[in-house]
C-alpha positions in Angstrom: 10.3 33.5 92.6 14.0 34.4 93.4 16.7 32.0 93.6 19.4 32.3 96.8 22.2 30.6 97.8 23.1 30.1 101.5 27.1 29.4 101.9 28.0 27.3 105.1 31.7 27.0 106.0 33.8 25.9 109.0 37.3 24.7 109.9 38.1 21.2 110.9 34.2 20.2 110.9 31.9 18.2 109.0 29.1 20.7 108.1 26.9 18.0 107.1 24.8 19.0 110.4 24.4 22.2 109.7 22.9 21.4 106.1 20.2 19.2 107.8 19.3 21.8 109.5 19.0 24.5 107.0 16.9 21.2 105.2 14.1 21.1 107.8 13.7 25.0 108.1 13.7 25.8 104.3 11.4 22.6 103.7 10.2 22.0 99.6 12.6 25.3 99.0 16.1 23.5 98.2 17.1 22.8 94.7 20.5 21.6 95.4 23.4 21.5 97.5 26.7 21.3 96.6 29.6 20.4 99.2 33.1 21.4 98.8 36.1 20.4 101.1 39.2 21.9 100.6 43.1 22.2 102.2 44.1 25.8 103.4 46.5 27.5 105.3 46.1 28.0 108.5 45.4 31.8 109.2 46.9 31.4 113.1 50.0 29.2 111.7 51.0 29.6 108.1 53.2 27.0 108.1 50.4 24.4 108.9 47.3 23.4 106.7 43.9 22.9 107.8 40.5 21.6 106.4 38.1 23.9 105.3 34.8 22.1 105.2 31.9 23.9 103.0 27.9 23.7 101.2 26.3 25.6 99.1 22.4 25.5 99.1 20.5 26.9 96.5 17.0 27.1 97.4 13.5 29.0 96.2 12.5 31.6 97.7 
C-alpha cells in the first residue's frame, strides 16, 4: 500500500469544500490533511497581495 498526497489550492477561497469532497470519494483512505493559508503577490497586480488558500491530503492507496 502506497501513500499519495493530493494538493488543493485556490485564490481568495476557502477550500474547505473541496476537502469534503475529496473526504467522501476517498472514504477510510485519508490519513491526514493539513491546511495552509498564505499571503502572495498577486500574479495580475504585483503591487497587490492576495490569499492563497491550500490542503494537503495524504491518503492510502
Amino acid at each position: 500500500m502506497g501513500m499519495q498526497v493530493h494538493h488543493v489550492a485556490q485564490f481568495d477561497k476557502d477550500v474547505a469544500s473541496e476537502v469534503t469532497q475529496w473526504l467522501k470519494y476517498l472514504k477510510g483512505q485519508v490519513t491526514s490533511v493539513q491546511f495552509l493559508t498564505t499571503t502572495v503577490p498577486d500574479p495580475k497586480a504585483p503591487e497587490k497581495w492576495r490569499v492563497q488558500y491550500e490542503a494537503y491530503i495524504t491518503y492510502q492507496q
